[in-house]
C-alpha positions in Angstrom: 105.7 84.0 105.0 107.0 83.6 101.7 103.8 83.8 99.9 102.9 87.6 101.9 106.5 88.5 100.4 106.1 87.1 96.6 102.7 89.2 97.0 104.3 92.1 98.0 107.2 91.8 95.5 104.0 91.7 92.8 102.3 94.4 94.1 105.7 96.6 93.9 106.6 95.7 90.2 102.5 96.7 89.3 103.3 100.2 91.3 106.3 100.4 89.1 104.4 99.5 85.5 101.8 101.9 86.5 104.6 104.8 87.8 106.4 104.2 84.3 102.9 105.0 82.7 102.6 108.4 84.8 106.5 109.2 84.0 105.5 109.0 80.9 102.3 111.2 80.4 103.9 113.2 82.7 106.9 113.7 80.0 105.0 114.1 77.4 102.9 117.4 78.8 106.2 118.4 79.4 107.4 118.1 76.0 104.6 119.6 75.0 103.9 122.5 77.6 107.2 123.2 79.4 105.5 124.1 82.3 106.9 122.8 85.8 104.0 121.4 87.5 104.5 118.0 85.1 108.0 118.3 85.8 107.8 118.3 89.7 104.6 115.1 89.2 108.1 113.3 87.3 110.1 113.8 90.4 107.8 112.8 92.4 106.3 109.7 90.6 110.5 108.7 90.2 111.0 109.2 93.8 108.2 106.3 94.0 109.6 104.4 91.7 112.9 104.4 93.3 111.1 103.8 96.5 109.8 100.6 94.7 112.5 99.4 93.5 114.7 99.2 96.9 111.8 97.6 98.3 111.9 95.0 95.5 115.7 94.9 96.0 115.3 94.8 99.7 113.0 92.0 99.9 115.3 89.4 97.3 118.4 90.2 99.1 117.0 90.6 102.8 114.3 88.5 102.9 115.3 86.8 106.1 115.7 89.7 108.3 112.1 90.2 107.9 109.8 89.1 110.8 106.6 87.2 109.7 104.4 89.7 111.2 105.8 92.5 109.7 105.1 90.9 106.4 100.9 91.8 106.2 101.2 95.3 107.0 104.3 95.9 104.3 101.7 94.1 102.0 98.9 96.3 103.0 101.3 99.6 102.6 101.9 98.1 99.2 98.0 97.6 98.4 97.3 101.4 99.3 100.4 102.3 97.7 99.0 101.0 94.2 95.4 102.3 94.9 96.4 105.4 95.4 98.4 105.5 91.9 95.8 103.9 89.9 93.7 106.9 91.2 96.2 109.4 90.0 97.0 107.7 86.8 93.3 107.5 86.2 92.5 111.2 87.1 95.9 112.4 85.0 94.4 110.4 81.8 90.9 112.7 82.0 
């Protein structure tokens, strides 16, 4: 059980490295631009990080309250989670 949770924990602080990154381009077309479309992709990219961090939070302070079986699946949302920004950091750095 624990190991599933230290994995997830992982997989959250990569999604928040690789959020940072995004925050960061995404400033700096803002800087640069001042349009709003990289402003609304820094919303959105903080809302995930926030979303990352109380899971983080959540799993060091509750850990628990959380049922062995529900550990694989919050591991597996994690997993897509970071696919699925790797994809749009790599398509934002093109």
């Amino acid at each position: 059980m624990e190991v599933l949770m230290t994995a997830s924990t992982i997989v959250s602080g990569a999604n928040m490295v690789a959020l940072g990154v995004l925050i960061g381009v995404f400033a700096k077309m803002y800087s640069k631009t001042k349009a709003q479309l990289p402003l609304g992709m820094i919303f959105f990219a903080g809302l995930l990080f926030l979303h990352n961090v109380i899971g983080v939070y959540a799993y060091f302070t509750m850990m628990e309250l959380y049922g062995s079986a529900l550990l694989p699946y919050l591991l597996a949302v994690h997993v897509a989670e970071f696919a699925g920004i790797l994809i749009f950091l790599r398509i934002t750095l093109q």
